[in-house]
One Martini backbone bead per residue (centre of mass of N, CA, C, O) as a GRO file, in nm:
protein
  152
    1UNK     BB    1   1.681  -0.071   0.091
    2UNK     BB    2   1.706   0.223   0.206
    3UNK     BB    3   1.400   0.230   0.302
    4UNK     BB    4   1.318   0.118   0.582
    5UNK     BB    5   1.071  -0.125   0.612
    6UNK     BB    6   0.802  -0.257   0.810
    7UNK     BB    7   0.694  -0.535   0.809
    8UNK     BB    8   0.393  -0.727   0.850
    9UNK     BB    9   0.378  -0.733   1.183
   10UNK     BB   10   0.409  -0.497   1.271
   11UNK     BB   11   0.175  -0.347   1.088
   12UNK     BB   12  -0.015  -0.540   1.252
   13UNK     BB   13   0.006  -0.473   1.522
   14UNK     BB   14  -0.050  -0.132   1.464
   15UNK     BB   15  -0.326  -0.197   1.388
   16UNK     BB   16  -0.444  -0.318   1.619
   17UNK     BB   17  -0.428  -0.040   1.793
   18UNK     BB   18  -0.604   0.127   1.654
   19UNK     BB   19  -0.861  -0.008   1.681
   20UNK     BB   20  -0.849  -0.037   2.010
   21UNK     BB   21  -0.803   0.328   1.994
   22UNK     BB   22  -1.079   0.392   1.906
   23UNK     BB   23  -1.358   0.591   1.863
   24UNK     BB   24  -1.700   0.499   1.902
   25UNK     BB   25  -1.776   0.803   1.772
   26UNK     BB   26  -1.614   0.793   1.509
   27UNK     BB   27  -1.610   0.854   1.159
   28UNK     BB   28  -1.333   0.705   1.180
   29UNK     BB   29  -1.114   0.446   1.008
   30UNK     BB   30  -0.938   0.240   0.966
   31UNK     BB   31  -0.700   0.137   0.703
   32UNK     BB   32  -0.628  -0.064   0.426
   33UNK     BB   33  -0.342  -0.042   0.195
   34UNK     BB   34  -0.258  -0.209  -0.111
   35UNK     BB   35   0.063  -0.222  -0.326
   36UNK     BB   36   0.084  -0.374  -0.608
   37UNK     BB   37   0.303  -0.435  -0.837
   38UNK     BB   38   0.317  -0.496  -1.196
   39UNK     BB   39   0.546  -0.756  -1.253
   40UNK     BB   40   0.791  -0.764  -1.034
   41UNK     BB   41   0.921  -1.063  -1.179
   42UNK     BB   42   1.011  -0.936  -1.428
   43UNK     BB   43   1.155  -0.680  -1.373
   44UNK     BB   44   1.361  -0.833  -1.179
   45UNK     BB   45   1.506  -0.974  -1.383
   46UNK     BB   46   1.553  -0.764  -1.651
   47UNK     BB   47   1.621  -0.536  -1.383
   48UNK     BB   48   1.773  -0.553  -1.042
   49UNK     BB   49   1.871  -0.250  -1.023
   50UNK     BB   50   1.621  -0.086  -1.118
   51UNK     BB   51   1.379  -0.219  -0.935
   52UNK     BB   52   1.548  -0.132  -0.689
   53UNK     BB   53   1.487   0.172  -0.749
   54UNK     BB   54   1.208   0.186  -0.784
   55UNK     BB   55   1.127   0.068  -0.503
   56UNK     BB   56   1.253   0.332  -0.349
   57UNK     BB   57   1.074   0.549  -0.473
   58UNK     BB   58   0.844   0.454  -0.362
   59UNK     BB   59   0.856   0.417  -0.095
   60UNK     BB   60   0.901   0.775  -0.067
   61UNK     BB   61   0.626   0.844  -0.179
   62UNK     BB   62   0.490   0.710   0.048
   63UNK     BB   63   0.609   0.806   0.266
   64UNK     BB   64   0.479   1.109   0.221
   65UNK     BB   65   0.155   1.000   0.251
   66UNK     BB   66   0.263   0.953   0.603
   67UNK     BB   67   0.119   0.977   0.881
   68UNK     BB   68   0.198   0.959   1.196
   69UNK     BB   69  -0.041   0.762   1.266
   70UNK     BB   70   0.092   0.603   1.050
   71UNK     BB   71   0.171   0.271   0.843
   72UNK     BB   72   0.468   0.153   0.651
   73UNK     BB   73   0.511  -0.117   0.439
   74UNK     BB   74   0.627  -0.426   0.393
   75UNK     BB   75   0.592  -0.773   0.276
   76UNK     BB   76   0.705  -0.772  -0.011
   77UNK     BB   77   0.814  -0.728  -0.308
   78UNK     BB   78   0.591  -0.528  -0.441
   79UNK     BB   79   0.443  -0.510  -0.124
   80UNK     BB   80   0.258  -0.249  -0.008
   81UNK     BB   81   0.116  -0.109   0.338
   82UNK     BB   82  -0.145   0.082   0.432
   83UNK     BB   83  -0.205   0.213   0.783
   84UNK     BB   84  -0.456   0.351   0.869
   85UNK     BB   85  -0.566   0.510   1.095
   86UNK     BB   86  -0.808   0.755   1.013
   87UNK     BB   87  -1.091   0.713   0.772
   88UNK     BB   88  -1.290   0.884   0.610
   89UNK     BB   89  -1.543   0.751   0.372
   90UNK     BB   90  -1.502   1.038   0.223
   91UNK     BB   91  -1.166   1.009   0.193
   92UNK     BB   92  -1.075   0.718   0.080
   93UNK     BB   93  -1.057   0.780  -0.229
   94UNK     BB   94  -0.837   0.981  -0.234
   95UNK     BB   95  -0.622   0.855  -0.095
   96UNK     BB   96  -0.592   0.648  -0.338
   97UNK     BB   97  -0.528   0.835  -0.535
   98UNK     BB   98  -0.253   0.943  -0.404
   99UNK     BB   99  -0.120   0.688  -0.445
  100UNK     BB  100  -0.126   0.656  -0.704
  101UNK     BB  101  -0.019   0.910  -0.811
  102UNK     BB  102   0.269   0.843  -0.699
  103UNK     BB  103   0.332   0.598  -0.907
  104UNK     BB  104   0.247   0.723  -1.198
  105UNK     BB  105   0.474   0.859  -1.186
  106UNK     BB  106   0.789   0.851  -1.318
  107UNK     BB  107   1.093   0.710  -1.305
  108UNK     BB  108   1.445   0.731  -1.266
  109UNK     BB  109   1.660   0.475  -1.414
  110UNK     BB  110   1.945   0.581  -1.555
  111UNK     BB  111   1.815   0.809  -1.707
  112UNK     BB  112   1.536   0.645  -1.721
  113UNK     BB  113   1.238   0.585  -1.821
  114UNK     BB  114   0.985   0.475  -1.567
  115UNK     BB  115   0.673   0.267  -1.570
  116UNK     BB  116   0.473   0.204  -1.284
  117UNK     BB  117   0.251  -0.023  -1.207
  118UNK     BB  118  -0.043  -0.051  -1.010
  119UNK     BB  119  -0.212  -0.163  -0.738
  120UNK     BB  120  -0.524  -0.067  -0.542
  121UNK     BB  121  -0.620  -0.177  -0.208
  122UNK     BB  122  -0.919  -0.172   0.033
  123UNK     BB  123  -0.954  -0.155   0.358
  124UNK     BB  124  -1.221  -0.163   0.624
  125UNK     BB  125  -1.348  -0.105   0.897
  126UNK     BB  126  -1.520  -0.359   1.099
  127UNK     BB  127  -1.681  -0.509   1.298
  128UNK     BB  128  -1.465  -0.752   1.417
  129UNK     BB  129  -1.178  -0.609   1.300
  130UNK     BB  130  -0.884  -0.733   1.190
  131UNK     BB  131  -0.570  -0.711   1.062
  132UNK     BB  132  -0.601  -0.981   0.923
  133UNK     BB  133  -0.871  -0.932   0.812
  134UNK     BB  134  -0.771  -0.660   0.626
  135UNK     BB  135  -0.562  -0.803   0.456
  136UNK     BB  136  -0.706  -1.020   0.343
  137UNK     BB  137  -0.939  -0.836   0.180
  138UNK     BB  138  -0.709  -0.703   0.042
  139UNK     BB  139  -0.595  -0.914  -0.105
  140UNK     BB  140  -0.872  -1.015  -0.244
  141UNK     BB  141  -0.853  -0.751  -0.390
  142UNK     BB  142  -0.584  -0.706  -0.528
  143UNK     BB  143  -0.689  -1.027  -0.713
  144UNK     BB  144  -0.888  -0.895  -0.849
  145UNK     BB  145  -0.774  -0.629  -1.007
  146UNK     BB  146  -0.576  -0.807  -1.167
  147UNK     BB  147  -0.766  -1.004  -1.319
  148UNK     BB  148  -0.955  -0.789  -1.448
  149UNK     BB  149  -0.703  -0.639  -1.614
  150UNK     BB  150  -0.626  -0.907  -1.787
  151UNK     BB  151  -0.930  -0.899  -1.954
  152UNK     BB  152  -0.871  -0.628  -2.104
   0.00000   0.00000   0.00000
């Protein structure tokens, strides 16, 4: 990928000073949103340089809707993280929405428009969690709503 994201441990680090820095009165709170491109080993067999232009446009469509003090990683391919500074309650739904929003748009990759569907899994601040434990819950909502999704 041309736009380098930084891994896993990066991610769960700026988690973790997130949470840390966060203020006691403060009615937001840090947030973590797991992107995962839905059949991403089938997609990546049957053309590995579609799909790596594929995902180097996910990842600059997520980067444009990373604040400052927000941070984007990869996982893994086909698995982005979103470790948001500070979301109140009520505008977490709509940051899905735009998470959303930017992987639905068409991508054209060689001239032909690519449809990449894609789940989005959000976990919370509560007390007493740490980056690894939003990661955690964030992962098992993720394999919740794919798994939901198969049975439809």
């Amino acid at each position: 990928m041309t736009l380098l994201l930084p891994g896993q441990s990066v991610v769960l680090a700026r988690l973790d000073e997130m949470i840390a820095s966060q203020g006691s009165n403060s009615s937001a709170h840090p947030a973590m949103y797991l992107v995962g491109v839905d059949d991403y080993e089938a997609l990546s067999e049957s053309d590995q340089l579609g799909t790596e232009a594929a995902m180097e446009e996910i990842a600059v469509r997520l980067d444009r809707l990373v604040r400052t003090a927000d941070v984007l990683g990869l996982i893994q391919p086909g698995l982005f993280v979103l470790a948001a500074a500070s979301v109140a309650p009520s505008s977490a739904g709509a940051v899905m929405e735009r998470v959303r929003g930017a992987i639905a748009l068409p991508i054209e990759v060689a001239g032909q428009p690519l449809s990449v569907l894609a789940h989005v899994a959000v976990s919370f601040f509560v007390v007493g969690a740490t980056a690894a434990s939003m990661l955690s819950e964030a992962e098992a909502e993720l394999t919740h709503l794919r798994n939901s999704s198969k049975k439809e």
